[in-house]
C-alpha positions as CSV (number, residue, x, y, z in Angstrom):
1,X,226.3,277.3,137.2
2,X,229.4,279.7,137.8
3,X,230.3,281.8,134.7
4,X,233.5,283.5,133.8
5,X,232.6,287.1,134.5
6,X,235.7,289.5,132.6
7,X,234.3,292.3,134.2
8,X,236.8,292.8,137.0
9,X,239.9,293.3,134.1
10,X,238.2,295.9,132.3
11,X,238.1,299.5,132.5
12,X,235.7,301.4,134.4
13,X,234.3,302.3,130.7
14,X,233.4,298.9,130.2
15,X,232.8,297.6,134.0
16,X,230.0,300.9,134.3
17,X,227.0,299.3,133.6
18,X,225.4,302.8,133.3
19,X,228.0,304.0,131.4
20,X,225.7,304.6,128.7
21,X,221.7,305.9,129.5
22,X,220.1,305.0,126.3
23,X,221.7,301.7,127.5
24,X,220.8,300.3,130.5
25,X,221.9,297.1,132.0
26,X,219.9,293.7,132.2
27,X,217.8,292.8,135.4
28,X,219.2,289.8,136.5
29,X,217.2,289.0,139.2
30,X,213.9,289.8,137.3
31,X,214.8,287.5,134.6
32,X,215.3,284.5,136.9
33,X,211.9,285.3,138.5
34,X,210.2,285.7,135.1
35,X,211.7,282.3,133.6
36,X,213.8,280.0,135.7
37,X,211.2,276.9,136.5
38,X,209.7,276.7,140.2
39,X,211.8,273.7,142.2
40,X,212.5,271.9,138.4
41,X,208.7,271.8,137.9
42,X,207.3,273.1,134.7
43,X,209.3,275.2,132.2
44,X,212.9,274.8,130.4
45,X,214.5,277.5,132.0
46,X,216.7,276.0,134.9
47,X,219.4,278.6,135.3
48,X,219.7,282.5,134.0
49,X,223.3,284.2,134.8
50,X,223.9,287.7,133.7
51,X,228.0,288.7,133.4
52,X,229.0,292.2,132.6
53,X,231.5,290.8,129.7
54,X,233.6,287.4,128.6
55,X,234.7,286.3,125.6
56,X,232.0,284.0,124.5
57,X,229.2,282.9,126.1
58,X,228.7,279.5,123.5
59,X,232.4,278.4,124.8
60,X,231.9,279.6,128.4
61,X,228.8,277.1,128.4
62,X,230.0,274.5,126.6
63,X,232.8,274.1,129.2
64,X,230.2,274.6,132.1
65,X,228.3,271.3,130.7
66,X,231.3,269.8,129.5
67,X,232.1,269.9,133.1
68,X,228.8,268.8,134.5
69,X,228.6,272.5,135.9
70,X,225.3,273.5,134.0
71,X,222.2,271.6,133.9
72,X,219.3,271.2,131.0
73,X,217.8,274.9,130.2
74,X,220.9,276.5,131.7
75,X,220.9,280.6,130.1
76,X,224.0,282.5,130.0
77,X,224.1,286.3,128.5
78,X,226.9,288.5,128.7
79,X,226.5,292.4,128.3
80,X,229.8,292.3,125.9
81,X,231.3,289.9,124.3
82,X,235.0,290.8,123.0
83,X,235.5,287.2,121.1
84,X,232.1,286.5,120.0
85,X,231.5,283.6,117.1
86,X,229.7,283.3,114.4
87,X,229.4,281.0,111.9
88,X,232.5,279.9,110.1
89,X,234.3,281.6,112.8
90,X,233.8,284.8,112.0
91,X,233.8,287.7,114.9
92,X,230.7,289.1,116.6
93,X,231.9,292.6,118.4
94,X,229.2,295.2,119.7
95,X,229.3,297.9,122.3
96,X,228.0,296.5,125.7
97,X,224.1,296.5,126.0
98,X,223.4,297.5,122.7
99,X,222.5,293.7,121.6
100,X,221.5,290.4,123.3
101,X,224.3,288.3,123.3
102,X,223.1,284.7,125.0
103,X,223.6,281.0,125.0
104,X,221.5,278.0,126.2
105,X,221.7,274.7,127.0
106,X,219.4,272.2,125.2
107,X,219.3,268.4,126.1
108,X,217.5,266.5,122.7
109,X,216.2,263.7,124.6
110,X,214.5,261.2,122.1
111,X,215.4,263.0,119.0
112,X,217.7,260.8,116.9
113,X,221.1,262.8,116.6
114,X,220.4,263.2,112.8
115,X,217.9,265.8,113.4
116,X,219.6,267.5,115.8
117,X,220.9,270.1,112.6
118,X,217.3,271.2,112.8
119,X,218.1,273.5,116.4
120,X,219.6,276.2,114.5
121,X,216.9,276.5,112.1
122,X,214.4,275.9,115.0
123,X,216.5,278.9,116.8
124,X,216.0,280.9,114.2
125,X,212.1,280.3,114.0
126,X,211.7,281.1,117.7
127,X,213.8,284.7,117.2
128,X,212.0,285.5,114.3
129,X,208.5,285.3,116.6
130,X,210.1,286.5,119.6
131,X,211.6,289.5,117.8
132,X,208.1,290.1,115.7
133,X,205.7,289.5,118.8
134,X,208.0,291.9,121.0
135,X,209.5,294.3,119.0
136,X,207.0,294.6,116.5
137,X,209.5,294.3,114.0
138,X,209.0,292.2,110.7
139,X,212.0,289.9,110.2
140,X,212.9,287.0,107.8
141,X,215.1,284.1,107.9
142,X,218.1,284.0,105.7
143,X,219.6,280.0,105.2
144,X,221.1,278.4,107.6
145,X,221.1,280.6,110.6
146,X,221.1,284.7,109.9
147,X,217.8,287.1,110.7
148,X,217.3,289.6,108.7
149,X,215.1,293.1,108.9
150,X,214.7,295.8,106.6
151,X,216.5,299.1,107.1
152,X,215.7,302.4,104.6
153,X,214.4,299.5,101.8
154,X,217.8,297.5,102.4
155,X,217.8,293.6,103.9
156,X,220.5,293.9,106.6
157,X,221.2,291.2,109.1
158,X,220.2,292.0,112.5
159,X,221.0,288.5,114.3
160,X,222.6,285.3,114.2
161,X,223.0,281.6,115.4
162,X,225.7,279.4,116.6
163,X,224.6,275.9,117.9
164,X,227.7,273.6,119.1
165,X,227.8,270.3,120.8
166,X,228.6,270.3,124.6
167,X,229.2,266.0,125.2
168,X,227.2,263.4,124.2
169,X,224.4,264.5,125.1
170,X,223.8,268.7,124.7
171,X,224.1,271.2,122.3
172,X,224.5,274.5,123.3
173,X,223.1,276.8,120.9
174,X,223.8,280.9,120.9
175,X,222.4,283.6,119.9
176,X,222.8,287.8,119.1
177,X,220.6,290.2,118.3
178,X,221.5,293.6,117.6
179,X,219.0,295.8,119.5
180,X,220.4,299.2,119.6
181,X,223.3,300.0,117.4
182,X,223.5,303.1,115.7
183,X,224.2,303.6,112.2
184,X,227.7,304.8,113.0
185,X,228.1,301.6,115.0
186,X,227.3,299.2,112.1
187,X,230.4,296.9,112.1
188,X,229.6,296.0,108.7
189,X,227.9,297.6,105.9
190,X,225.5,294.2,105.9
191,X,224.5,294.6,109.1
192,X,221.2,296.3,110.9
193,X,219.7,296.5,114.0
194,X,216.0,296.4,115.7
195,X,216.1,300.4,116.8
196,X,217.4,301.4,112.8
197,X,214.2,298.4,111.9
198,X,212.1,300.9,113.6
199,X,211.3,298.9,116.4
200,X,208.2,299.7,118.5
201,X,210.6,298.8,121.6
202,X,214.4,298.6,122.7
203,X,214.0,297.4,126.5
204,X,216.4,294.3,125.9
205,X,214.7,292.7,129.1
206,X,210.9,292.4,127.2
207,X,212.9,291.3,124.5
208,X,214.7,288.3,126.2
209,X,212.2,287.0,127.8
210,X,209.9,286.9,124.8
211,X,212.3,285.2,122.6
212,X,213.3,282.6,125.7
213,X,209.4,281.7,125.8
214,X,208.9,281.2,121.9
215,X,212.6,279.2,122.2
216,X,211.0,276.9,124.5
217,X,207.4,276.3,123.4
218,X,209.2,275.4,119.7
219,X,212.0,273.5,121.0
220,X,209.3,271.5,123.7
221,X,206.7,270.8,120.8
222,X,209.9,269.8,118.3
223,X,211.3,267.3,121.1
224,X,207.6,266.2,121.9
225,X,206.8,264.2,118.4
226,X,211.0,263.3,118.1
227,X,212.2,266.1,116.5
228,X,210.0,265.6,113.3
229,X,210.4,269.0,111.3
230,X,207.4,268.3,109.5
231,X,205.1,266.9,112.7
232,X,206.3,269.6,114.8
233,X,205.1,272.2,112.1
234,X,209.1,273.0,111.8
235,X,209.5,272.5,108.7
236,X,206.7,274.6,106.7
237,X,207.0,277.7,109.3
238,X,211.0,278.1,108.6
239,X,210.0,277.3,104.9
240,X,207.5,280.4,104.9
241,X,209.6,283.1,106.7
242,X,213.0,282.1,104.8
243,X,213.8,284.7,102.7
244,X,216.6,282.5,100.5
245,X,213.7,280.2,99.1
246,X,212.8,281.2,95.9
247,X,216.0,283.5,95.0
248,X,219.1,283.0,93.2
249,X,221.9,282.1,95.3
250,X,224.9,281.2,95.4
251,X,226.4,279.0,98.4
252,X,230.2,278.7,99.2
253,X,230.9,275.4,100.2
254,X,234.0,274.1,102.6
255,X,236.7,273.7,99.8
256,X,236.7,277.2,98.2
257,X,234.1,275.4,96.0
258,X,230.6,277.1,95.5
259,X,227.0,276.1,93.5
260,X,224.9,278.6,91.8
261,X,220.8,277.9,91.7
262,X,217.7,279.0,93.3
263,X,217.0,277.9,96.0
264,X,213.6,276.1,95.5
265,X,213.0,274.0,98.8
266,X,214.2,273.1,102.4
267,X,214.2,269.7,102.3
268,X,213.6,267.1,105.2
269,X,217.1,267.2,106.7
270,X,217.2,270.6,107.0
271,X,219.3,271.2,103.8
272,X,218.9,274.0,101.1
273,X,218.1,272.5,97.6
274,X,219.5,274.3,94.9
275,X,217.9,274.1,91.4
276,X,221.4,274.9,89.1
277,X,221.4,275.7,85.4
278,X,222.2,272.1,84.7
279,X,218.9,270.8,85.5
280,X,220.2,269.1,89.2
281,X,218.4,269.7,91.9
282,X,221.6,270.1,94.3
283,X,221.3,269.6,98.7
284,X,223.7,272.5,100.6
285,X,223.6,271.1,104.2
286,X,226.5,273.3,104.8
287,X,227.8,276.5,103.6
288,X,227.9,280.3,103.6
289,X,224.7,281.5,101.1
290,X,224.8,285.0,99.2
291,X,221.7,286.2,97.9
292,X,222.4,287.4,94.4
293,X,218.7,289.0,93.6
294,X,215.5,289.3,95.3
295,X,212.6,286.4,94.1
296,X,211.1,287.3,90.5
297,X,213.7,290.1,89.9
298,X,214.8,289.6,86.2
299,X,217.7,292.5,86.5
300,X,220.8,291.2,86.6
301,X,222.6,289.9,89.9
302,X,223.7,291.9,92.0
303,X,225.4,291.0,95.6
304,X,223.1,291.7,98.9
């Protein structure tokens, strides 16, 4: 696998990957040893390429497989990212090394395509223990795809998910975590990160690799039994650590159309089931999610 690397264009700001000592870069080579698989034997990881900036590591690797220039388990992480997607295209900026900013290339083999909208969710999951096993940080899940920690009593979102197909056959799925920003950093007033969480540790390296291996063993034991949310154990572990269950919401829905409800379950496709004022209980498989009051509040809403 040969990644775009932007580096070179940049200025010596950007291109120093010690500009910055509270922020220093990733160990490329200490990565590969820790995770890449031994002569394709064992383990997911195939591939782990570290560049010092690009766009967007999700449509640098979709390309690669696209292609045929990245194999199953391929990782690519980029120090900066200066055209970095989220969902509903919206822009992911952070200063270089203050976040994890990755993709990864996942093969589905024998999982019927229509439970391939379980990866972000599953994604999500693994970050969640990763991020709780390594940073000692207690996280939630916020519908579809968003991680959430609690900063000064506030939920803020401290990471996100971007899964995309890549052919027939692949789905490349992307993640970032903000590990270090500051408060002054913030890019929105929504946002958070692990250091502001009080995280027991910022060493983005511990951090990777501990979310790579919780990545795997879910993804492994979710393609082992065919992608069965509720066989792999999926299902009821995204269910507990979502924080949107149980709250009033209210989803906006492709259209400029929206549903107001809580949200009472996460049904088996993966979907957010609404409970609305009409008495329907309403599936959002799609859609941007606002949590108007935290579970049991009686107040009245207010936007988080």
């Amino acid at each position: 696998m040969t990644p775009r690397d932007d580096s070179d264009a940049n200025s010596n700001a950007h291109s120093n990957p010690w500009s910055d000592l509270d922020r220093p870069p990733l160990n490329a080579v200490a990565l590969r040893r820790a995770l890449v698989r031994d002569g394709g034997r064992g383990g997911l990881w195939s591939d782990v390429q570290v560049v010092a900036r690009t766009g967007s590591t999700n449509s640098d690797l979709v390309a690669l497989a696209v292609d045929g220039k990245a194999a199953e388990g391929a990782v690519l992480i980029a120090e900066e990212q200066d055209a970095g997607r989220g969902r509903l295209d919206r822009q992911w900026t952070a200063p270089a090394r203050s976040g994890l900013f990755f993709s990864v290339l996942l093969k589905p083999t024998g999982v019927p395509v229509e439970r391939w909208g379980w990866l972000p969710l599953l994604a999500g999951v693994a970050m969640a223990t990763g991020l709780s096993r390594s940073a000692g940080v207690d996280t939630a899940l916020k519908w579809p795809n968003d991680l959430l920690v609690t900063v000064e009593g506030q939920e803020r979102k401290v990471g996100g998910i971007l899964a995309e197909r890549a052919g027939a056959d692949a789905v490349v799925v992307g993640i970032g975590i903000n590990v270090t920003l500051r408060a002054d950093e913030l890019p929105v007033p929504g946002a958070g990160s692990l250091a502001l969480a009080g995280a027991v540790t910022t060493d983005r390296d511990t951090i990777l690799r501990t979310v790579l291996r919780s990545l795997e063993q879910w993804f492994e034991k979710w393609r082992s039994v065919g992608g069965d949310p509720a066989a792999s154990g999926l299902q009821d572990t995204y269910a507990a650590g979502c924080a949107t269950l149980g709250r009033e919401v209210r989803a906006e829905l492709p259209g400029d159309k929206s549903i107001t409800g809580e949200a009472v379950a996460l049904d088996g496709d993966g979907r957010l089931v609404l409970a609305t004022a009409e008495g329907v209980q309403q599936p959002v498989g799609a859609g941007d999610i606002v949590h108007l009051r935290p579970a049991g509040s009686t107040g009245s809403p207010g936007s988080e």
